[in-house]
N, C-alpha and C positions, 0 to 999 in steps of 0.2 A: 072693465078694469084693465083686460091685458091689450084692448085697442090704446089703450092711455097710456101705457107702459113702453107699448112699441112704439108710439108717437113721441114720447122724450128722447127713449134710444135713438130715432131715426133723426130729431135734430140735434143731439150732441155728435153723432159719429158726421150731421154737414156742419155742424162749426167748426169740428175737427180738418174737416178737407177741405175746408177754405182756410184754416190757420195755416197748414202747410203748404194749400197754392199761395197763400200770399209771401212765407218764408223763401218759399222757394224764388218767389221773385225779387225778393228782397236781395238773395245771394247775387241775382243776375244783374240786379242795377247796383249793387257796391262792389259787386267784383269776387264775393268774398269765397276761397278756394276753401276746399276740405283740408283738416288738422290731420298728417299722420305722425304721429309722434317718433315713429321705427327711423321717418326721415327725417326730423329735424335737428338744423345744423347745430355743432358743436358749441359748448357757454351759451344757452340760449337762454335769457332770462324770461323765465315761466311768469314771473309777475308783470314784466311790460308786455307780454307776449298774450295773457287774460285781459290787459286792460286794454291792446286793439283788437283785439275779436269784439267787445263790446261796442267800440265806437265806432268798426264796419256798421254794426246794426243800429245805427242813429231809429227813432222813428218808430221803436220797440218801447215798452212798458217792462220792467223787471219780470213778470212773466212768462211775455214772450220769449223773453231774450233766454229763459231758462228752458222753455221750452223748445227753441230753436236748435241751442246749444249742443243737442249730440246728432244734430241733423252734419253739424260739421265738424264730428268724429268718428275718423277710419282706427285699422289697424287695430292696437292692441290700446289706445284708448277708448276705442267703439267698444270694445269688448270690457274695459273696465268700469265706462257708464252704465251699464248696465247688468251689472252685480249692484251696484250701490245700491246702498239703500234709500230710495227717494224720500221717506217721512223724514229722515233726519238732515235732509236741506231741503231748507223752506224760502231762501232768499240767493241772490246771486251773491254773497258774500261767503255764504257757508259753501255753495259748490267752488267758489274759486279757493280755497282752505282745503277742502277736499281733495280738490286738483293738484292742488303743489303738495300738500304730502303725498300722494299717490307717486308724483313724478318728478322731484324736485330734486333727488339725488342725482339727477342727471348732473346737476351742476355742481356737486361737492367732492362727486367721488368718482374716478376711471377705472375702471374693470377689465384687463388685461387676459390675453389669451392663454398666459398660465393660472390665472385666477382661477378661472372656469376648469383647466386641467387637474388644478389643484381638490375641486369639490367633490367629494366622494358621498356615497350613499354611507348612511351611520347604519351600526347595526341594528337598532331600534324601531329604522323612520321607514314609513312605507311609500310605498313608489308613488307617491301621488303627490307625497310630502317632499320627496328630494325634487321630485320632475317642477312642482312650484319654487320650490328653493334655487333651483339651477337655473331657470329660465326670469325667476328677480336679477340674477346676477347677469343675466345676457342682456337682460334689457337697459342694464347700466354699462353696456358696452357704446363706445363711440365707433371705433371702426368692426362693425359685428361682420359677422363671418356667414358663407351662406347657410340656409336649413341643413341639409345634406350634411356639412361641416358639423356643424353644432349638433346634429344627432350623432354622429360619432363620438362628439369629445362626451358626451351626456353618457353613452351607451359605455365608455370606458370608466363608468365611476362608480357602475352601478353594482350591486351586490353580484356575486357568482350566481347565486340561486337564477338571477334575471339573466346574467353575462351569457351564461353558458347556452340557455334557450332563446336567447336573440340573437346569439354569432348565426344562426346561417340560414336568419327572417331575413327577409328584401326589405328592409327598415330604411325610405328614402327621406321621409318627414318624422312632424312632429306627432302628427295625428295618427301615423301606423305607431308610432313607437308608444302611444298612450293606448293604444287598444291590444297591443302586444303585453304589455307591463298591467292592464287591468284584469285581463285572461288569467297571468299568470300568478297576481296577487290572488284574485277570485279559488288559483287551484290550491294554496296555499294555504287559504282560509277553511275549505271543503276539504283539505287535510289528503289531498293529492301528491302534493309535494310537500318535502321535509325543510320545514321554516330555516333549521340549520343546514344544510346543504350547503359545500361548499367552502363552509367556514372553520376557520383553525383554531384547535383546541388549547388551552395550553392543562387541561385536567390532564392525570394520568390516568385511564381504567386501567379496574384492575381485573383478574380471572379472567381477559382477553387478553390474545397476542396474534398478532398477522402472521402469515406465512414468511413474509420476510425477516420481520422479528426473532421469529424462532429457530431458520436457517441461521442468522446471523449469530446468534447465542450459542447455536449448536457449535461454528467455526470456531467460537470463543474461546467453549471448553474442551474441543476435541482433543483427545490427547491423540501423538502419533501413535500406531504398533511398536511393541517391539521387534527389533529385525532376528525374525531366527537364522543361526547362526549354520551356516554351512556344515556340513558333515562330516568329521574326522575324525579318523578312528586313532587314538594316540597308543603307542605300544608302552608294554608294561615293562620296567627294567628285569633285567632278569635276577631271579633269589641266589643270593649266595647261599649254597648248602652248607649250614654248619658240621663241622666233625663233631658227634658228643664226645663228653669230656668223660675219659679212662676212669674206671671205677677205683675209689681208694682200695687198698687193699690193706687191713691190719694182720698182724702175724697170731698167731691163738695163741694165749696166755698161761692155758695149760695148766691153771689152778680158779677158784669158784673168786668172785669180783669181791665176795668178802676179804679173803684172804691175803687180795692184791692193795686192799685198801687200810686194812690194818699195816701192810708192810711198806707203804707209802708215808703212812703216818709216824712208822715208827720212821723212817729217815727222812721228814722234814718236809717232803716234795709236798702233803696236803696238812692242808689245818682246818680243824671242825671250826663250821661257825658258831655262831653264840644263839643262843636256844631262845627262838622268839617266843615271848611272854604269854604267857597264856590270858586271854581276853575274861576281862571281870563287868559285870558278871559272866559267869560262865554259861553259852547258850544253851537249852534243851536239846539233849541229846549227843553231849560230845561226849566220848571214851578215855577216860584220862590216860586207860592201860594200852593203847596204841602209840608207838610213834616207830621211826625209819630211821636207821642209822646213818644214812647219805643224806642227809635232811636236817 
């Protein structure tokens, strides 16, 4: 059973190398040059451009001709053939359908060297996803710029977190800078590096303040010292000493105050006042047999 087994393998893998001696000769007697896509020239029409690669290979079966077909693709369409998924073209009609949406933007849209300056990495997308996104838009460039070139404009759009650990990587290509940017996703993921690094906040926290913060606040509210005031001893005016004032002096009467006050009365100098009323009711305890005659 497994000598039967290696005897089918060993004639598919020579009908194999006789399909491709014969393709290959096939290139030598039509002429037919390898497709790199990165080179061809500007407005180039993709549809009359599929339909003479076909008629180089006169003398081919649909097939072959599909099977031919990435033998005469370089570049970055060798590299696209072969993601594709082969079960879903089964005829040379679907790979040519294939083909022009793959690359057909060439002819509709121009991608400008600010274009590319203009793309920036979002906050969301990961480096694998901008590095795809950036280099769809290079490959719709007509006058493209060198690698070297285009990894700089790349390298300028990329997040901080990525920025900051490739400014001072020897980053000459494309290939350093996808093995640099996969490291540094990988430390990102394994929680090495802080996903937000880099990026600007617009929250306020609260119950933190930086150093600078807090200087600055402090300059806010300082108030200045007061200046104390130089030392001066100020003199006191001097007291004027008052003279006291001479004692009256009255001359003695020389009889009892009764006496002087009946005889006052009798010529006129005093007058008894009028006998304040006596208060009703009468409080506990007043003397009715008391009173004062000066009173």
């Amino acid at each position: 059973m497994l000598g039967c087994i290696e005897s089918s393998m060993k004639h598919v893998v020579d009908r194999l190398q006789k399909l491709e001696d014969q393709q290959k000769k096939t290139h030598e007697e039509e002429n037919v040059k390898l497709i790199d896509l990165d080179k061809i020239e500007k407005n180039k029409d993709y549809t009359k451009f599929t339909e003479e690669i076909k008629g180089k290979m006169k003398g081919l079966n649909e097939m072959q001709v599909l099977n031919a077909f990435p033998f005469l693709l370089t570049g970055s369409a060798s590299k696209w053939y072969y993601t594709l998924d082969i079960g879903k073209v089964k005829g040379w009609t679907e790979l040519v359908n294939a083909f022009l949406t793959q690359f057909s933007f060439n002819m509709m849209v121009d991608i400008t060297l600010r274009d590319l300056e203009t793309t920036k990495q979002r906050g969301g997308e990961t480096f694998s996803e901008y590095l795809v996104r950036w280099r769809e838009k290079a490959y719709r460039m007509i006058n493209r710029l060198g690698e070297k070139d285009q990894v700089n404009i790349m390298m300028k759009g990329l997040l901080p977190v990525y920025f900051n650990r490739m400014l001072s990587a020897p980053i000459m290509n494309f290939e350093q800078l996808c093995n640099c940017g996969t490291r540094i996703e990988d430390a990102m993921e394994n929680g090495k590096i802080e996903k937000s690094e880099g990026r600007t906040t617009s929250k306020k926290i609260y119950g933190h303040t930086s150093k600078t913060t807090s200087q600055s606040n402090m300059s806010a509210f300082y108030q200045a010292p007061t200046p104390t005031p130089y030392p001066y001893q100020y003199s006191n005016p001097p007291r004027q000493i008052q003279t006291p004032r001479p004692k009256r002096h009255f001359d003695p009467l020389r009889a009892p105050l009764s006496k002087v006050n009946e005889h006052l009365l009798q010529r006129g100098h005093l007058k008894p006042l009028d006998l304040t009323p006596m208060p009703n009711p009468i409080p506990k305890g007043w003397n009715l047999n008391l009173h004062c005659l000066y009173h």
